[in-house]
Z-matrix of the N, CA and C atoms (Angstrom, degrees):
N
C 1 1.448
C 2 1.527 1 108.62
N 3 1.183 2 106.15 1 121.07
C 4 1.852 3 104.95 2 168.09
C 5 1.380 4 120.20 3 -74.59
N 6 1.274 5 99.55 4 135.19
C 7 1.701 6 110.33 5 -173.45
C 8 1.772 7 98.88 6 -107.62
N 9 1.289 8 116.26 7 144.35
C 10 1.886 9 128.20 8 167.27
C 11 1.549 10 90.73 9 -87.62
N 12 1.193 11 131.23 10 122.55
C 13 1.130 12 132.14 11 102.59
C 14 1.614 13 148.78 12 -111.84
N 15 1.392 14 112.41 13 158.02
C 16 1.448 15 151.83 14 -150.58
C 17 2.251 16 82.00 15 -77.44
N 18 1.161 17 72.08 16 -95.04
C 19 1.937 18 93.48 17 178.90
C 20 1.116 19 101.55 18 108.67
N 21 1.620 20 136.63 19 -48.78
C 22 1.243 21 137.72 20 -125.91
C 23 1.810 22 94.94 21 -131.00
N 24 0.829 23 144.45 22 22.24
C 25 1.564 24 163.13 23 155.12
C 26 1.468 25 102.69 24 -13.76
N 27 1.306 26 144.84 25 73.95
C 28 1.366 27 144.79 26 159.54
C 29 1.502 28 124.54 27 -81.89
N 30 1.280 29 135.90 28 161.18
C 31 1.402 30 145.05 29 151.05
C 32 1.707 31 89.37 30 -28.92
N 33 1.287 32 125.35 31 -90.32
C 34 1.288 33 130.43 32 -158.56
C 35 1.500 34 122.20 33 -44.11
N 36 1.635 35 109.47 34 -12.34
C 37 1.439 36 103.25 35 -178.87
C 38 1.223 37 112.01 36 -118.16
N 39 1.343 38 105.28 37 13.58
C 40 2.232 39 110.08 38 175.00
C 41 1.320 40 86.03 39 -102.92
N 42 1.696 41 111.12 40 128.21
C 43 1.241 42 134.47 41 127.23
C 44 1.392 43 130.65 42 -71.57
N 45 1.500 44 114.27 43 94.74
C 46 1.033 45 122.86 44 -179.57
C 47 1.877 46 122.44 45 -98.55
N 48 1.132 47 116.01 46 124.80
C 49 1.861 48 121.27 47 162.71
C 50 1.699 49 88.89 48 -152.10
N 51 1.069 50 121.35 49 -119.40
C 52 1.459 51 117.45 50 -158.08
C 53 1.354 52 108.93 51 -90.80
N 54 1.173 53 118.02 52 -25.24
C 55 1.551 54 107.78 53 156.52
C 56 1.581 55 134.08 54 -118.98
N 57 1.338 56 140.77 55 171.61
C 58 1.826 57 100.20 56 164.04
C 59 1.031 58 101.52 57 -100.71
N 60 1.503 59 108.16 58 168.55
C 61 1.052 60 133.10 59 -176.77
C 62 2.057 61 103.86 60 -114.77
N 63 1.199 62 144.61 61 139.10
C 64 1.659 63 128.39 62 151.69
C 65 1.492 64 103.93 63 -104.95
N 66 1.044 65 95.59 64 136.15
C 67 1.821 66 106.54 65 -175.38
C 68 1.726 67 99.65 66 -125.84
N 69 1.323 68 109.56 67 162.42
C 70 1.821 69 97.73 68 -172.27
C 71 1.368 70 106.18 69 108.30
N 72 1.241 71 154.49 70 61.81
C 73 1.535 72 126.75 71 -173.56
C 74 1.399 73 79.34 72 -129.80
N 75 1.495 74 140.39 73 63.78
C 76 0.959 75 132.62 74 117.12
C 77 1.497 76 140.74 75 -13.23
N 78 1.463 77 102.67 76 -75.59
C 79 1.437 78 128.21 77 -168.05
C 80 1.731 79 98.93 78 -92.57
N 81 1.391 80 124.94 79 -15.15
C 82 1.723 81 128.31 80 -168.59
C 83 2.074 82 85.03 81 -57.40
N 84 1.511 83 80.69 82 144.87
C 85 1.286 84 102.24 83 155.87
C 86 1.589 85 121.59 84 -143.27
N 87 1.156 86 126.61 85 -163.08
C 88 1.667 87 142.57 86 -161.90
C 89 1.298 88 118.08 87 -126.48
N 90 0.948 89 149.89 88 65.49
C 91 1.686 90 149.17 89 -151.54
C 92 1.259 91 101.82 90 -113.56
N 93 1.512 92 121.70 91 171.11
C 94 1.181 93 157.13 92 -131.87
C 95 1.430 94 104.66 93 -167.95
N 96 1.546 95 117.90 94 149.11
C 97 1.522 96 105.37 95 -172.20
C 98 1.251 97 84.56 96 -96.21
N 99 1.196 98 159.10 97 -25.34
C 100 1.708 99 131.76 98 175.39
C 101 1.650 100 107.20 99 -76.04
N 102 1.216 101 119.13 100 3.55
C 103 1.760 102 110.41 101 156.89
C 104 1.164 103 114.01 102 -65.04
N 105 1.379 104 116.42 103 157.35
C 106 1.699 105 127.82 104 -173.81
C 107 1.591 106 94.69 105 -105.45
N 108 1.305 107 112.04 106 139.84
C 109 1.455 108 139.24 107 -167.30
C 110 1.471 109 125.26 108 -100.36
N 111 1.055 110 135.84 109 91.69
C 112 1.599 111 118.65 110 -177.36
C 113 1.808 112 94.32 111 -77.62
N 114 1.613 113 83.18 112 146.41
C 115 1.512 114 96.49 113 176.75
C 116 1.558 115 118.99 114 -88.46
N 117 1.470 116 112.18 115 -14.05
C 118 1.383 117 119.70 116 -153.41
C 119 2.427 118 85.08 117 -100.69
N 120 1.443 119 94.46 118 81.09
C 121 1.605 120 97.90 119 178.38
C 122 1.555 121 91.05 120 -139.47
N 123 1.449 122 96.30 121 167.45
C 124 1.299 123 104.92 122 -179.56
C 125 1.680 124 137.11 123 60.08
N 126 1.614 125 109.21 124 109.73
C 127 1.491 126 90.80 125 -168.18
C 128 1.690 127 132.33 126 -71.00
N 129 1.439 128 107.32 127 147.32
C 130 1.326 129 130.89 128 -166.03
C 131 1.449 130 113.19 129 -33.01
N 132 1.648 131 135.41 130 2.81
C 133 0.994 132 120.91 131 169.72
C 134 1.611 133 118.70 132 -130.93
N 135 1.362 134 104.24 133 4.07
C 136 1.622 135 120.18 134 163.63
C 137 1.457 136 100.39 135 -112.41
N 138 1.458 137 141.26 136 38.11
C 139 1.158 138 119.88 137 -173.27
C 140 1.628 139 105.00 138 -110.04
N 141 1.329 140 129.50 139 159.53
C 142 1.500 141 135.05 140 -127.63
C 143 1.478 142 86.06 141 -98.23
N 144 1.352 143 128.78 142 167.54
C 145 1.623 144 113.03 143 148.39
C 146 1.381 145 126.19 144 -58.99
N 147 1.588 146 126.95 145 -35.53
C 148 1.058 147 121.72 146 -172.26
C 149 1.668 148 117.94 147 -72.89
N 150 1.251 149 116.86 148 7.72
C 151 1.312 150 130.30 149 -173.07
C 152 1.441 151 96.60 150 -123.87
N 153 1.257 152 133.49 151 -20.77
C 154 1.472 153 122.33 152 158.29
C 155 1.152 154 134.96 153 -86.21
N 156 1.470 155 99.18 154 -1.58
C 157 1.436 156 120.41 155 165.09
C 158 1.823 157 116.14 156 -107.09
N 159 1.364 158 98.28 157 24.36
C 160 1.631 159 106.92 158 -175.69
C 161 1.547 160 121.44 159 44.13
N 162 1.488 161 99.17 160 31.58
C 163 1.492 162 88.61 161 173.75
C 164 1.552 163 120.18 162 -70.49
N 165 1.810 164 116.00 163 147.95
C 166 1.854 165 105.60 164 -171.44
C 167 1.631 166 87.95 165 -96.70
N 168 1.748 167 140.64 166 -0.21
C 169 1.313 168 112.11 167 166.73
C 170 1.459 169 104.56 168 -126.30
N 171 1.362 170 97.03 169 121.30
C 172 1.595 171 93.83 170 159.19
C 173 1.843 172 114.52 171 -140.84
N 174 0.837 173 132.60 172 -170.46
C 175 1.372 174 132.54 173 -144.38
C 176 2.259 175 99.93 174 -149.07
N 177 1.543 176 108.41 175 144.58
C 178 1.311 177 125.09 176 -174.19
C 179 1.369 178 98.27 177 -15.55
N 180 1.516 179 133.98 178 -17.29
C 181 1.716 180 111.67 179 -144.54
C 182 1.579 181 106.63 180 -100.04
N 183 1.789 182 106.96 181 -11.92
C 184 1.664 183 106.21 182 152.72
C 185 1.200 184 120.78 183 -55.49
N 186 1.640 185 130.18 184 -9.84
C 187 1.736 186 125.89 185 173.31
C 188 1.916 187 90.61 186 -90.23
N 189 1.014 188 112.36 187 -43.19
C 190 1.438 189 107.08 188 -167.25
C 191 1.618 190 100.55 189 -64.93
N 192 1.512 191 134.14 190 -51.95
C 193 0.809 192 128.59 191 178.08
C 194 2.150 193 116.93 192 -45.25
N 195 1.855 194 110.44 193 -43.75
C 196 1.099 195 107.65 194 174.68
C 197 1.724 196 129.33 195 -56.30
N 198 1.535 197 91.19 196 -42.29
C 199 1.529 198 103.61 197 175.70
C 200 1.639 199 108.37 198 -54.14
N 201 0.958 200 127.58 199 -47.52
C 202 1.623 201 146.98 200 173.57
C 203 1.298 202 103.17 201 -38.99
N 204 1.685 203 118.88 202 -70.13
C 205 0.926 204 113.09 203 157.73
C 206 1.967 205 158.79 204 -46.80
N 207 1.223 206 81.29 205 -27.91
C 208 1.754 207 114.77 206 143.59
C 209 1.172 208 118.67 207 -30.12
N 210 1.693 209 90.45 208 -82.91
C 211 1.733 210 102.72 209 -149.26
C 212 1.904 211 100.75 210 -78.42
């Protein structure tokens, strides 16, 4: 199954009023769980646990985790 991810989830790219918005998909890509993963995504203070624990698979919920961190 292909997954969208963001990766890169900052303060600067949530549009926030009553709902958010992520704007920025520059760097978004399209993966597959047999794609190979760099761990080094997302900046250092929205970044997921499984990426602070260098994991190479993880799945959309490191953007959900950033937004979290966000709001």
């Amino acid at each position: 199954m292909d997954t969208d991810l963001h990766q890169i989830i900052r303060s600067s790219q949530a549009l926030t009023d009553d709902h958010c918005q992520i704007c920025d998909f520059g760097l978004a890509r399209t993966t597959s769980e047999t794609d190979f993963m760099t761990e080094y995504v997302v900046t250092r203070w929205y970044r997921a646990p499984e990426l602070l624990l260098n994991c190479s698979e993880y799945t959309a919920a490191i953007d959900i985790w950033s937004v979290g961190c966000i709001l």
